[in-house]
C-alpha positions in Angstrom: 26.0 -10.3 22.5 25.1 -6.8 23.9 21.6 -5.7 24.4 22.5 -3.3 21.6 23.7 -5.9 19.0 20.4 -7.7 20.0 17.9 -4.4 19.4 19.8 -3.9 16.4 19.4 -7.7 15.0 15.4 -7.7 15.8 14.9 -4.6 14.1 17.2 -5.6 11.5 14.8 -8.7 10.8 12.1 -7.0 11.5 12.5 -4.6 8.8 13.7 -7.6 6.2 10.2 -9.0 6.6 7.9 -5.9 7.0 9.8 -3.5 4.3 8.4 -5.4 1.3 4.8 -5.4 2.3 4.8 -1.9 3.8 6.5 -0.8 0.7 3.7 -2.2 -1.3 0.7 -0.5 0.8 2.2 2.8 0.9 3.2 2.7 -2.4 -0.2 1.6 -4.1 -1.8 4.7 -1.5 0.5 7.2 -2.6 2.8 6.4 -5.3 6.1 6.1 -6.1 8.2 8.0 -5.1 6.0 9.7 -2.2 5.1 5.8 -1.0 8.7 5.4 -0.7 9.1 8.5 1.6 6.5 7.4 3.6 8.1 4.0 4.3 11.3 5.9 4.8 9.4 8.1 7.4 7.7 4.8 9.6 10.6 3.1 9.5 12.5 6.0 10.8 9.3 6.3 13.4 9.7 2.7 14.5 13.4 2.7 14.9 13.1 5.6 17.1 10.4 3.9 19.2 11.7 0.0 18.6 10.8 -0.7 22.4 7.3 -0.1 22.2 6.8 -0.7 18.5 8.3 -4.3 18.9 5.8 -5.8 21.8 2.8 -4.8 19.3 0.7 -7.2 17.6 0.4 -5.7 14.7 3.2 -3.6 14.3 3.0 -3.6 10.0 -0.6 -2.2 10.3 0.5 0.1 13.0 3.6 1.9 10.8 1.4 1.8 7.2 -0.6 4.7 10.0 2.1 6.1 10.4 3.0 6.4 7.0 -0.2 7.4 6.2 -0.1 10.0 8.5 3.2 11.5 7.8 2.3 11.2 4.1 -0.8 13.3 4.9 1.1 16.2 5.4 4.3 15.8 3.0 2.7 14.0 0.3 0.4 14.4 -2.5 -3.1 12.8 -1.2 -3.6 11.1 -4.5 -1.5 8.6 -6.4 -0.1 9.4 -9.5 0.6 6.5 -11.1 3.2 6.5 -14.0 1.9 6.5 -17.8 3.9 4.0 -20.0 5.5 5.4 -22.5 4.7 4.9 -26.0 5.5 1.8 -27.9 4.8 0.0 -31.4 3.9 -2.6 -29.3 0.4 -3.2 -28.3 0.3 -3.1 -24.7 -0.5 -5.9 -22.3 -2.7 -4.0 -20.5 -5.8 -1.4 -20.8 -3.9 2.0 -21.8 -6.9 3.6 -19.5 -6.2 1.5 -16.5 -4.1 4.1 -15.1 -6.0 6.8 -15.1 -9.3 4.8 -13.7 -7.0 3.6 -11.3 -6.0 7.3 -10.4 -9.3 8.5 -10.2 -11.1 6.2 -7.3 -10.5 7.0 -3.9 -7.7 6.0 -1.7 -9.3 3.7 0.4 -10.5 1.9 -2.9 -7.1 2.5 -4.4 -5.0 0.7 -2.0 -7.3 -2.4 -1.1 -7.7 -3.1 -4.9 -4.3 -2.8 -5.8 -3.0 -4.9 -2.4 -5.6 -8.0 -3.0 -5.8 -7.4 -7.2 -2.0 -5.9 -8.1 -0.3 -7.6 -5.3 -1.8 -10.5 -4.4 -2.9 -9.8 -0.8 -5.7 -12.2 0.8 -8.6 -10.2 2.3 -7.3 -10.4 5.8 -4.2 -9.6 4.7 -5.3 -6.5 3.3 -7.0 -5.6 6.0 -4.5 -6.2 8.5 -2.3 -3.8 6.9 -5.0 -1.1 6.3 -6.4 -1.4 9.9 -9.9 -2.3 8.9 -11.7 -5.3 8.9 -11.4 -7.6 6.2 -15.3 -6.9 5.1 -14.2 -3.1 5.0 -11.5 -4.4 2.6 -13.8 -6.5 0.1 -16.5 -3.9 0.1 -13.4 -1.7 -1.0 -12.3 -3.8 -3.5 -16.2 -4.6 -4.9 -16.6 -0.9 -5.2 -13.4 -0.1 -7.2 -13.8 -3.3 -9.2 -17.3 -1.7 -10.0 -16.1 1.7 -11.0 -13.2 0.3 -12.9 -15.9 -1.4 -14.5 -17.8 1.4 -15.5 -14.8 3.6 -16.4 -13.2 1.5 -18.8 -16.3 0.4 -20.2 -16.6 -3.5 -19.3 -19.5 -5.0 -19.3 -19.8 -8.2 -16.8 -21.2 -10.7 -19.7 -18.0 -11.3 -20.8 
């Protein structure tokens, strides 16, 4: 095997394990379609730089940056999450839970939808974010909270 076919296989698996939980941050930050991009964009960025991208320890965390940072200048800041569309049915979820989602910072955003939406642990979260993982509860606390508030819920449920 040529020390082509063997770049190509470690990025190869790299990407087949990274991709899904990249996909997930970006995509929670930023949206859609524009979450997507950004993934596009890092991965593009690591491929280029698969030498020194490879020998980091924390080379997930390292490219969401990077997605955040090329999505900082080609992407809508804010996510714009999709509304459903109208049913008969009643819907198995809060109809305002998009737009309260919509509304609370990024930060807040994308640490409650990793550990709430996604099923993230704390560190996991934070990992991926770059923070620490108290950063990433205090996050998740303060959207929780505003959620709260938006959508009316009261904790003595």
């Amino acid at each position: 095997m040529s020390v082509q076919d063997t770049h190509i296989d470690s990025f190869t698996e790299f990407v087949e394990s990274a991709e899904p939980r990249l996909r997930r941050a970006l995509v929670a930050r930023y949206g859609h379609q524009e979450g997507r991009e950004a993934v596009a964009e890092a991965l593009a960025y690591a491929w280029e730089h698969w030498d020194r991208v490879s020998g980091m320890d924390n080379p997930v965390g390292y490219l969401y940056r990077v997605g955040r940072t090329r999505g900082t200048w080609g992407f809508r800041p804010a996510v714009r999450l999709p509304h459903p569309e109208p049913s008969n049915d009643p819907p198995w979820f809060e109809p305002a839970l998009p737009a309260a989602i919509e509304s609370l910072p990024a930060r807040q955003r994308t640490a409650v939808m990793l550990v709430k939406s996604h099923g993230y642990t704390y560190d996991e979260a934070a990992e991926l974010m770059g923070v620490s993982r108290t950063s990433v509860q205090k996050h998740v606390e303060r959207a929780l909270q505003k959620l709260r508030k938006a959508l009316e819920v009261t904790s003595d449920a």
